[in-house]
N, C-alpha and C positions, 0 to 999 in steps of 0.2 A: 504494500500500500504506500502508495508517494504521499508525501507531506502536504500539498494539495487537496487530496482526497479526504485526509484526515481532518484537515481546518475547514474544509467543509461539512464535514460530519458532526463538528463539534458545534460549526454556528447553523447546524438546523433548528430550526425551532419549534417543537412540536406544541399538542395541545395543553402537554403536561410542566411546563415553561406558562404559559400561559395563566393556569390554574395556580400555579406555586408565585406568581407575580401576584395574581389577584387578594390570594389569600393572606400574603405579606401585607398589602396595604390595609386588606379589611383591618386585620389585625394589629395595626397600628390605629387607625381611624376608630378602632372601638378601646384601645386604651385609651386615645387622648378624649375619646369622650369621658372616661372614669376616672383618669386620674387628674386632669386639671379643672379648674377653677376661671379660667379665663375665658370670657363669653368669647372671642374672636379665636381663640382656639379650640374653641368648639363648635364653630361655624366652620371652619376647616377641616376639622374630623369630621365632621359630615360631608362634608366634598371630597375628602378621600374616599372615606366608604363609597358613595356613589362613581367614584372615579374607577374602585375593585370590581363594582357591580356591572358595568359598561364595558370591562374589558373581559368579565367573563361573557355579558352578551354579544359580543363579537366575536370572541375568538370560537366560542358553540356556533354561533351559525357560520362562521366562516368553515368549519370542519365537520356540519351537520347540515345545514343548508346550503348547497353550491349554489343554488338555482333561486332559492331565496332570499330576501333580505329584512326576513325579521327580525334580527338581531340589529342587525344596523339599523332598523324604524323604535325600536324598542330603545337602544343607546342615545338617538338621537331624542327624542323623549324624556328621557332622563336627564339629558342634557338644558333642556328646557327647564325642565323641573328644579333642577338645580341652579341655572340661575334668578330662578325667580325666589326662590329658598334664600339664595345670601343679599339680595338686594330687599328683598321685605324683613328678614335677619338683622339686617344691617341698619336699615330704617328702624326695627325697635330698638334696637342699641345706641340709634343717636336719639331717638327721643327720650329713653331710661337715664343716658347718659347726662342729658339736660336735669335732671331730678336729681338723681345722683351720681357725680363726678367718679365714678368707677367702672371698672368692667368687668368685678369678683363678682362670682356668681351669690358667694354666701352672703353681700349684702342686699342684695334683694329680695331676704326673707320676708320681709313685711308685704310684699305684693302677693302672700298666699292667701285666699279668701277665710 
């Protein structure tokens, strides 16, 4: 096997590359939702998550549906979704932020009913 052959072999990228990307990011996107405190960092683990979610809807219909493009109508969706999620996110953050001068989650305990 020439050297060639082999660095080809190695940059194929299959469906399981794919999957193990996705799964990295959920799983960051779902610690920074637990472990921080910062509204604008939690506005962004939500956008990673959805960022894992879209790259498993692609990479299944691109290896499931050749002929198809439900994954790509489904991603592009998401895609919507998501920025309408950090621009109405972001607008309650600047209006909280007008109230009170922070972005810690644990001061907005008073805003529970």
């Amino acid at each position: 096997m020439c050297v060639t052959e082999t660095a080809i072999k190695i940059l194929d990228v299959g469906l399981i590359h794919y999957i193990a990307l996705s799964t990295a990011l959920f799983c960051i996107g779902v610690v920074g939702l637990i472990v921080t405190r910062n509204i604008i960092r939690v506005l962004m683990s939500i956008e990673i998550i959805l960022a894992a979610v879209n790259i498993n809807f692609v990479a299944f219909a691109n290896y499931t549906d050749l002929g198809d493009l439900k994954g790509q109508v489904f991603a592009i969706f998401i895609m919507a979704v998501a920025a309408a999620e950090a621009a109405l996110g972001l607008a309650i953050l600047l209006a909280l932020y007008r109230n009170k001068p922070t972005v810690d989650t644990e001061e907005y305990k008073e805003l529970r009913g």
